[in-house]
Every structure is written in C-alpha cells, then in structure tokens.
N, C-alpha and C positions, 0 to 999 in steps of 0.2 A: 562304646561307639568308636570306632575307628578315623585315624583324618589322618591328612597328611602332612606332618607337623613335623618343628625340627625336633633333636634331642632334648634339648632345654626343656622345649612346651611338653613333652610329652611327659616328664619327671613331676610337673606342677600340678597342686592338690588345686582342685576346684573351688572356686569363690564364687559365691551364688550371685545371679545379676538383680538386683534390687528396682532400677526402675523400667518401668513394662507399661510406660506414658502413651508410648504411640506417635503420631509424628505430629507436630504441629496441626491447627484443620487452617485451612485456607477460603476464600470467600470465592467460591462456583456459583454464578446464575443463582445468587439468591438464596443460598444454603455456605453452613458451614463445610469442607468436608477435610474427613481427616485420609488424604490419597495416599493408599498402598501399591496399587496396580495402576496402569497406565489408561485403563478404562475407568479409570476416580478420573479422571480429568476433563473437563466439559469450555466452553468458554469461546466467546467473539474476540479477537485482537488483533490489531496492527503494526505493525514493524519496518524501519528501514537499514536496508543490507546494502555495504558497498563492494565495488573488487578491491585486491591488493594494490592499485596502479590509481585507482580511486579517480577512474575515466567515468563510470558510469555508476549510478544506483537504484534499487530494486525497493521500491515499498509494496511490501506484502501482509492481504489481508487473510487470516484462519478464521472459520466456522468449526470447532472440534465439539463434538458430542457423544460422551461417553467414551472419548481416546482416539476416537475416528475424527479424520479431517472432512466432513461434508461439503463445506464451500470453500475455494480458492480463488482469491482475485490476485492478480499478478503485474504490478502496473513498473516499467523500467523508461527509466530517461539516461539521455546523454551517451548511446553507442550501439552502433546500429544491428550490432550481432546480437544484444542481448535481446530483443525483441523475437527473433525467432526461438532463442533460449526459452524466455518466458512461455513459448506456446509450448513448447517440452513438456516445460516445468509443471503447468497447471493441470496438463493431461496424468502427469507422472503424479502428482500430489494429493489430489480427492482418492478418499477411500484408503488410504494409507494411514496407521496410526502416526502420531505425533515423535515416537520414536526412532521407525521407520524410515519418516520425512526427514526427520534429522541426519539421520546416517544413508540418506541418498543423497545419487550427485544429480542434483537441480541444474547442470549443465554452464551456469554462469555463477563466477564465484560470488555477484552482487547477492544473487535469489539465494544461494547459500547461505550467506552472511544474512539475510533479513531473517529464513527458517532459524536460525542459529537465536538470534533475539527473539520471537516469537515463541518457540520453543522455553526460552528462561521465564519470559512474561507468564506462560500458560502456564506451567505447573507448579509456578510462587502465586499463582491465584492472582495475578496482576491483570486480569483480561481488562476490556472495558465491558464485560458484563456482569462481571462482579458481583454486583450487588441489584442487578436484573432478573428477577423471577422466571425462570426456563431459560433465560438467555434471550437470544434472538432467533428468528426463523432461517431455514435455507436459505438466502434469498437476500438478507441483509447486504450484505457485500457488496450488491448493485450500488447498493444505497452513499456510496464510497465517490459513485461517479455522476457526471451531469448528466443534463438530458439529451438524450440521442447515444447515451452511453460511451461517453468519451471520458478519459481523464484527463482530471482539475492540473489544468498546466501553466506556468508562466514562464514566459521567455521574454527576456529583455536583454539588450545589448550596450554596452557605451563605449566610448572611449573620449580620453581626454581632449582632445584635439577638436572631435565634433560631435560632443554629448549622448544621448541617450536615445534608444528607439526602442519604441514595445514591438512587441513581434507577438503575445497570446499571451490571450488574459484568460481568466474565467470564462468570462462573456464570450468571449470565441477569439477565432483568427484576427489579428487588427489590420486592417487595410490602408487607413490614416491615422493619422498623427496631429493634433493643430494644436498651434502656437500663437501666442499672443504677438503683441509688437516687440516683446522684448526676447524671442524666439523661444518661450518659455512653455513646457509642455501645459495645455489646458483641458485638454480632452484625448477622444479619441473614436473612430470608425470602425466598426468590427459587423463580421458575419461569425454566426452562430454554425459552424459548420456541421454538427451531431442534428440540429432540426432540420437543415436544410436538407441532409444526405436521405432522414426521414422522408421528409415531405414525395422527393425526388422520387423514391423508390415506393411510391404509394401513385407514382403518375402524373406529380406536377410537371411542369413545366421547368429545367432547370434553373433560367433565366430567373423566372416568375417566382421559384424556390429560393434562389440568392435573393433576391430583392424584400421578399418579405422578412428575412433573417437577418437583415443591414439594422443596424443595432447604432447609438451613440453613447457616450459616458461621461460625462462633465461639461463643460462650456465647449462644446467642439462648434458647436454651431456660432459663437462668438470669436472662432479664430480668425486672425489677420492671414494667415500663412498654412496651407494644409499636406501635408508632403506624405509620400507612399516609404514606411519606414525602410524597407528592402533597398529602394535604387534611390534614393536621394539620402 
C-alpha cells in the first residue's frame, strides 16, 4: 500500500497496532454509544455563546437526532443586530448535521460561540438528555420559554446615587415598583405581556387584555410609595 510519507517513514519495518478498543461510549438518550460517525450522535442541550466585544449573548438550545439538528431555539440579549442574526441563524441551522452547524457562519459571533459549546457538549455525551430514554421530542425546546412564548428575561437597573429599578421579570414587563417607608424595594406591578399579546389576538379587547394580565409580587400592595421604574 502506498502513502505519502517522508523518507524516514518509508524505510520503517512495521509494528503491529495492539489496541483495537474503540473510542470511549458516551451516555445518548438513554444508551451507552460508542460514536464513530456523526450520525452516533443524538441528544437535547443548551449552551451560552458571547461575541469578541462581549456586548451581547446568545443562549442556544439543539434537538440532534441521529447527527441532524431537528429543533433550534435561538434566544439573544443585549444588541439589537443580533436579533435579526438569530432569525438567520435558526433558518440556517435545522436540518444541518452538527458538523455542518459548526463550520457555518450563524451570522453573529454570539450564536457562533453558543454552536461552538453545544457542539463540545453533544458529542462528550454531555447533553441534558443523557440519561433520558429516546431523549426528548421535537418540540422540547418550547419548553425553554414562558407562556405566550416569550423568553425567561430579567432586566434590572441601578445605580449608586439612586438605587435599583426592575424593568422585567419572569412574571412580565414591570410597571411599578413599591417601597416601604424606608424607600426599600417590597414588591412590584407587572403585566404578563406573551398572555396578554395572546388574549388580544384571539379578540379581546386590548384594554380589557392588559388588565387582566396586571400581575403583583410581594407586599406591593403594603407600599408607602409606588413609582413607574422607567421615569422616576
């Protein structure tokens, strides 16, 4: 058999190779497997990717089944280009193998950087389905976000001079803030804005939409003082 070897390698007697183990197996949905090919690879996981400037970042979830990426969820904070990035990205990523997705340009170096970690996760058998029999369905990935399908966000603000203001919780958008007598956060006012957008687009009544989605969280209704985080 012929190669293309330098003179040294080509002079040297053959030495038989002894171990013929195989690679490690790794834990897939529920099985052990020992992956040769890129289609060995199955598994649900999460990951978060930043850019170089580390203005913005990209938590990305994979659905792979059998080396195919089935579901993609694409969720980006903190700059405003990376949002139409992500609509690229998720177009570009279902149905591409795992390799594929690696060595494509997802458009924003955050989603890069998440692929890049989710990629190491998946094929050291790290997924979080692991040890999940078939894994999870198409469809899991929703399962990531709240109701009305928004993503899980918090924004809060401070500064030293005049303290803290939530701006979004889980719970939703926050509209107020209350404060004890000692001007001390004790609650807070929120609309749910993913039921309400719901609601609205089934026929409610805007108005009538916001109001039933106005939410509280702790002692708000015991506040001395209640202020709209944004202008006060």
């Amino acid at each position: 058999m012929s190669c293309n070897c330098s003179e040294e390698v080509k002079h040297m007697c053959v030495v038989a190779k002894g171990a013929k183990h195989g690679p490690a197996p790794i834990p897939e949905e529920g099985k052990w497997v020992k992956a040769k090919e890129i289609t060995d690879i199955s598994g649900l996981t999460h990951g978060v990717g930043w850019c170089a400037p580390q203005q913005g970042a990209c938590k990305l979830t994979l659905n792979v089944k059998k080396g195919i990426i089935e579901e993609a969820l694409v969720e980006t904070l903190g700059c405003s280009g990376m949002t139409h990035s992500a609509a690229m990205a998720a177009e570009v990523l279902s149905g591409k193998t795992i390799l594929e997705a690696l060595n494509s340009d997802l458009v924003c170096d955050a989603i890069n950087t998440a692929m890049r970690e989710l990629f190491l996760q998946i094929v050291y058998g790290r997924t979080q389905t692991a040890f999940s029999e078939n894994g999870l369905p198409i469809g899991a990935g929703l399962e990531d976000l709240g109701k009305g399908l928004r993503s899980q966000v918090g924004t809060m603000y401070s500064t030293k001079e005049k303290g803290v203001r939530y701006l979004e919780m889980a719970e939703g958008y926050v509209l107020e803030i209350g404060l004890d007598k000692n001007s001390e956060v004790i609650g807070y006012k929120y609309v749910h804005i993913g039921k309400m957008m719901e609601q609205i687009a089934k026929g409610t009544d805007p108005k009538t939409a916001f109001e039933k989605n106005v939410g509280t969280y702790g002692r708000f209704a015991e506040a001395e003082t209640k202020i709209d985080p944004r202008h006060k």
